[in-house]
C-alpha positions as CSV (number, residue, x, y, z in Angstrom):
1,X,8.0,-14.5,-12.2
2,X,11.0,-13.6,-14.1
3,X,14.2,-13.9,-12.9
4,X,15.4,-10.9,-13.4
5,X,16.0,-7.4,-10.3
6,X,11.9,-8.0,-9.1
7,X,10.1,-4.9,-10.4
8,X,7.9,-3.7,-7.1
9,X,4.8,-1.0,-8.0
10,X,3.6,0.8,-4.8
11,X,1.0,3.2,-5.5
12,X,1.7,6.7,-3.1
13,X,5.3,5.8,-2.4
14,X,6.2,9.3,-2.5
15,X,5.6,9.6,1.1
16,X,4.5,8.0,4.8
17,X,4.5,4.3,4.8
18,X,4.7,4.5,0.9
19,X,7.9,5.9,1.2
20,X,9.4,3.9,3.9
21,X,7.8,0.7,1.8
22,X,9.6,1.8,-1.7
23,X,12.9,2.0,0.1
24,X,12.9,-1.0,2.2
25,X,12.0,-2.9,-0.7
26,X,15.3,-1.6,-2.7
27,X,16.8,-2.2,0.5
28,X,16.1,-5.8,-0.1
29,X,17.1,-6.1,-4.0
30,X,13.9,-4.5,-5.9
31,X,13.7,-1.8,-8.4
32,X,10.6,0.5,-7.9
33,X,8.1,2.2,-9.4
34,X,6.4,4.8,-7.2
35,X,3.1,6.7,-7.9
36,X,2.7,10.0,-6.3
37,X,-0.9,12.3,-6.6
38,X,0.3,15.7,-5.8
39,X,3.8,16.4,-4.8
40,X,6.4,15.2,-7.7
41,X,9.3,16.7,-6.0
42,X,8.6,14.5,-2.6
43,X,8.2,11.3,-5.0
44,X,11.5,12.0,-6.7
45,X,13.8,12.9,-3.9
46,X,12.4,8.7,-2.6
47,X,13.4,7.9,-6.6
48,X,16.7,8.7,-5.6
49,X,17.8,8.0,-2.7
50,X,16.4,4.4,-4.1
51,X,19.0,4.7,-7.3
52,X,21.1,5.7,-4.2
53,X,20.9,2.5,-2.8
54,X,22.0,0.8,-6.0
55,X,18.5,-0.1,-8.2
56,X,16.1,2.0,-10.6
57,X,13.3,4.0,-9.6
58,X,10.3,5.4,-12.2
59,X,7.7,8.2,-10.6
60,X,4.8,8.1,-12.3
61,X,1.6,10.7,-11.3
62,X,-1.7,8.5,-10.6
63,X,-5.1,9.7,-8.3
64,X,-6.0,6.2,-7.3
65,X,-9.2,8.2,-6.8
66,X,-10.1,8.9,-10.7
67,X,-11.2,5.5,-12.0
68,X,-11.0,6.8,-15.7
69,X,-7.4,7.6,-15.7
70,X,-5.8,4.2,-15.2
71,X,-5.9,3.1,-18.8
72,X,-3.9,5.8,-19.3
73,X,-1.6,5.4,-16.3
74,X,-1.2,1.8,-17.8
75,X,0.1,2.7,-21.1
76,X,2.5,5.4,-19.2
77,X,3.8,2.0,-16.9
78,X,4.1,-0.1,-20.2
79,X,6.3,2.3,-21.7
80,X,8.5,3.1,-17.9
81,X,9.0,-0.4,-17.8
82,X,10.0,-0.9,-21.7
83,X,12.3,2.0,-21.5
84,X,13.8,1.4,-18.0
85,X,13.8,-2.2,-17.9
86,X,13.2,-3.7,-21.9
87,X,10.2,-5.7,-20.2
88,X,6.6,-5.9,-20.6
89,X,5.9,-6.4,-16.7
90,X,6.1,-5.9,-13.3
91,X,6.5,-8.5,-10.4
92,X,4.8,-6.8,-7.6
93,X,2.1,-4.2,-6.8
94,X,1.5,-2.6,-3.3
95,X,-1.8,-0.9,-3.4
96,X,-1.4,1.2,-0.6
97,X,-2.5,5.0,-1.7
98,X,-4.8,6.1,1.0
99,X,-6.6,9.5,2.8
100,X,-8.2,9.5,6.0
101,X,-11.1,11.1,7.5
102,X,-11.8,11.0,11.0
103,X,-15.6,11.7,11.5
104,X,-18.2,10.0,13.6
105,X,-20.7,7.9,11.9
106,X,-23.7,10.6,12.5
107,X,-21.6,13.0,11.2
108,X,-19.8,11.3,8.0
109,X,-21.3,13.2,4.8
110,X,-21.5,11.5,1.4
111,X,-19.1,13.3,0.3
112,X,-16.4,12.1,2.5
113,X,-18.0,8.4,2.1
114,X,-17.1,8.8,-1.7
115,X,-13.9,9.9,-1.3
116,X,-13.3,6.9,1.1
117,X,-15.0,4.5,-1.0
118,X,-13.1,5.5,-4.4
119,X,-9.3,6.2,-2.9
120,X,-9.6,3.3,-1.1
121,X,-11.8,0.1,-2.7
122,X,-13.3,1.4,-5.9
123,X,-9.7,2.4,-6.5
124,X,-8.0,-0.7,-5.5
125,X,-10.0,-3.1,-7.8
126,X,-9.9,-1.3,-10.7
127,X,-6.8,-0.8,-10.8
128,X,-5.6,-4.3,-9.8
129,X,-8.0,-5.1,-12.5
130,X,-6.5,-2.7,-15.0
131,X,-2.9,-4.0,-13.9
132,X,-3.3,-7.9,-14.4
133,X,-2.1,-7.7,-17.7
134,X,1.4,-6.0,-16.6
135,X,1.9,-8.4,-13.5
136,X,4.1,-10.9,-14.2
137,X,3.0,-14.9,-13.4
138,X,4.4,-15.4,-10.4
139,X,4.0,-11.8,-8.9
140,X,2.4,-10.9,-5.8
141,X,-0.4,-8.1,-5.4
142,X,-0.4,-6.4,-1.5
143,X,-3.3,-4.7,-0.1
144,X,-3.4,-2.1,2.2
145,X,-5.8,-2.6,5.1
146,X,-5.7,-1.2,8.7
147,X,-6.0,-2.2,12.2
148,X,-9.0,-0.1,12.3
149,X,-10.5,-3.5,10.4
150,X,-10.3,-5.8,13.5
151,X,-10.8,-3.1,16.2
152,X,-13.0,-0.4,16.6
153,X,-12.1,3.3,17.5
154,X,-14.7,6.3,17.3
155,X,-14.2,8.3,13.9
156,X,-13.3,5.8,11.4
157,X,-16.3,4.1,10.6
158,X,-16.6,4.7,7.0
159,X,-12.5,4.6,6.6
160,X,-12.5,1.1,8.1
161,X,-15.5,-0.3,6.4
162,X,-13.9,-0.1,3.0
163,X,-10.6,-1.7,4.5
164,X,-13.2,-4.2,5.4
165,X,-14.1,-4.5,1.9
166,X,-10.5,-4.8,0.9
167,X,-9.8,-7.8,3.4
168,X,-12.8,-9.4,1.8
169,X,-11.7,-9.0,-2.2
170,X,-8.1,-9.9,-1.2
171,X,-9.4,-13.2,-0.6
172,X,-11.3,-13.2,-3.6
173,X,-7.9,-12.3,-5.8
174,X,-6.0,-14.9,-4.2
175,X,-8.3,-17.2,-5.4
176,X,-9.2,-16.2,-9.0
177,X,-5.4,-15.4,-9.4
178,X,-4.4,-19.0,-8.0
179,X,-4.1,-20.2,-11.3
180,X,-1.3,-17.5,-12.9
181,X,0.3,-18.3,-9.1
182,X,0.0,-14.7,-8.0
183,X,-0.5,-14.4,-4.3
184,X,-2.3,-11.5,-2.7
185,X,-2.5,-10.9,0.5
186,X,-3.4,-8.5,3.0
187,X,-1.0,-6.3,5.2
188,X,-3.2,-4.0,8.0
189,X,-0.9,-1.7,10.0
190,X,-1.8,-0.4,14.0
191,X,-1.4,3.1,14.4
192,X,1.3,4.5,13.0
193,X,3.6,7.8,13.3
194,X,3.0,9.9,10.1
195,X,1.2,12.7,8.5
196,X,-1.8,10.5,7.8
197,X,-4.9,11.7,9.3
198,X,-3.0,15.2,10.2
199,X,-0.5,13.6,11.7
200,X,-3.0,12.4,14.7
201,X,-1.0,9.6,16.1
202,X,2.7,11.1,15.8
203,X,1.7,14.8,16.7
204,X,-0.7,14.9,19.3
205,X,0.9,13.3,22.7
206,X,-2.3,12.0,24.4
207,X,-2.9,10.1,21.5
208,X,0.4,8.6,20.9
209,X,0.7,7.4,24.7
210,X,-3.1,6.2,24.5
211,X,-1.7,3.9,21.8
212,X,1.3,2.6,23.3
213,X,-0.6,1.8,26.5
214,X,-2.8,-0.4,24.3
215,X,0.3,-1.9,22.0
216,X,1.7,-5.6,23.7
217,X,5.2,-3.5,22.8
218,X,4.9,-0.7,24.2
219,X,5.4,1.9,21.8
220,X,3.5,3.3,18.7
221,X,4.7,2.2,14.9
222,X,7.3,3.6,12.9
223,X,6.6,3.7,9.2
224,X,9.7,1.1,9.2
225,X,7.5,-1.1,11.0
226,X,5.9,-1.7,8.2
227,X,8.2,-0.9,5.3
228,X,9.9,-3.9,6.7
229,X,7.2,-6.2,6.9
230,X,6.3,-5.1,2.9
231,X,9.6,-6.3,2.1
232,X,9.4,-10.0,3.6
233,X,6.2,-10.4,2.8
234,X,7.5,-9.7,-1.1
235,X,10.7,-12.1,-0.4
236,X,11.6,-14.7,-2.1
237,X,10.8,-17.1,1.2
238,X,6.9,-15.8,1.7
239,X,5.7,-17.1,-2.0
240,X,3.6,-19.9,0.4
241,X,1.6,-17.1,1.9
242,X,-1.4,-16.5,0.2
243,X,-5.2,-15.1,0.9
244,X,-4.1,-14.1,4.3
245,X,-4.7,-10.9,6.5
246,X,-1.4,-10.1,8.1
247,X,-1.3,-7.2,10.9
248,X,1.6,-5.5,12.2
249,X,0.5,-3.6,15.3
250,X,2.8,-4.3,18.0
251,X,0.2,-6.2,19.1
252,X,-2.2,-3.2,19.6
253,X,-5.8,-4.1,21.6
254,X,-5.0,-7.6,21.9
């Protein structure tokens, strides 16, 4: 990895825990490049306040969703990171774009399995896969699981089968990566107060006290939870950590 301001990636940094991971990470010394799939204004006000903060910021659109696009979103990142930085690569990618649909399993169409199954895995290895050549030796890759992985809650089969799926390939990477000494890892958040989901957890108050009567700490997350926990996991100090499935829950159904 070069030596040079680390050059993080986080695909839908424009908002949620994409937002709150994009800005802890310049926070902590990284430049950033954040993808956003609808809402450019939302993606650009994060840019700033990360220029703010003393370090560059590109916003690039992507649908983590449309398979066919990423060649395409790949030239558009080789010629952000030539313009922006005179460099070929990046140091670390966050794959953490995500939707959620909350359906029982006898009631889960195809349709919404699809979605689920493209956003979130289909999505994920392709575009790690189209990536490779941009990440620098060295880097780190980051992939977004969920708590919903280890325990189970009513409505999320489908979702937390492909974070399932996720967990299992980031092993995979870590190991078929070993060699360029890229370490990927796995980071699965508890329950946590955004818009996700309709804003389930943070809006509707039976929910959010259900949750912090199962959390060890007390409370439900705060995207800073977690935006935190991107940002040491990318330090310097956590190169040694590799193939693992880290969760920050509060310690939620333990």
């Amino acid at each position: 990895m070069s030596t040079q301001t680390p050059i993080a990636l986080i695909t839908g940094g424009s908002r949620g825990l994409g937002k709150s991971m994009a800005l802890k990470l310049a926070e902590h010394g990284n430049d950033v490049v954040l993808t956003y799939r609808s809402n450019k204004a939302e993606a650009e006000a994060v840019a700033e306040a990360i220029r703010k903060l003393g370090h560059r910021a590109v916003v690039l659109p992507l649908d983590v969703g449309k398979v066919s696009t990423f060649p395409a979103f790949a030239d558009q990142l080789r010629s952000a990171l030539k313009d922006q930085w005179q460099r070929s690569q990046f140091d670390y990618l966050v794959n953490n774009a995500g939707v959620g649909v909350h359906a029982s399993f006898a009631e889960t169409s195809e349709a919404q399995f699809d979605e689920l199954v493209n956003v979130h895995f289909k999505g994920t290895f392709f575009l790690t896969q189209t990536l490779l050549p941009l990440i620098a030796d060295g880097g780190r890759i980051l992939n977004i699981s969920s708590g919903l992985a280890r325990f189970a809650l009513p409505g999320y089969s489908a979702y937390a089968a492909m974070k399932g799926a996720i967990e299992v390939l980031t092993r995979y990477l870590a190991k078929e990566l070993g060699a360029r000494h890229i370490a990927v890892n796995t980071l699965a958040p508890g329950a946590i107060e955004t818009d996700f989901g309709g804003g389930l957890v943070r809006d509707n108050a039976d929910v959010n006290a259900f949750v912090a009567s199962q959390t060890a700490l007390g409370r439900v997350g705060l995207p800073d939870d977690i935006g935190g926990v991107v940002a040491t996991l990318l330090s310097k100090e956590s190169g040694w950590i590799n193939g693992q499935r880290i969760e920050a829950s509060g310690g939620m159904f333990i």
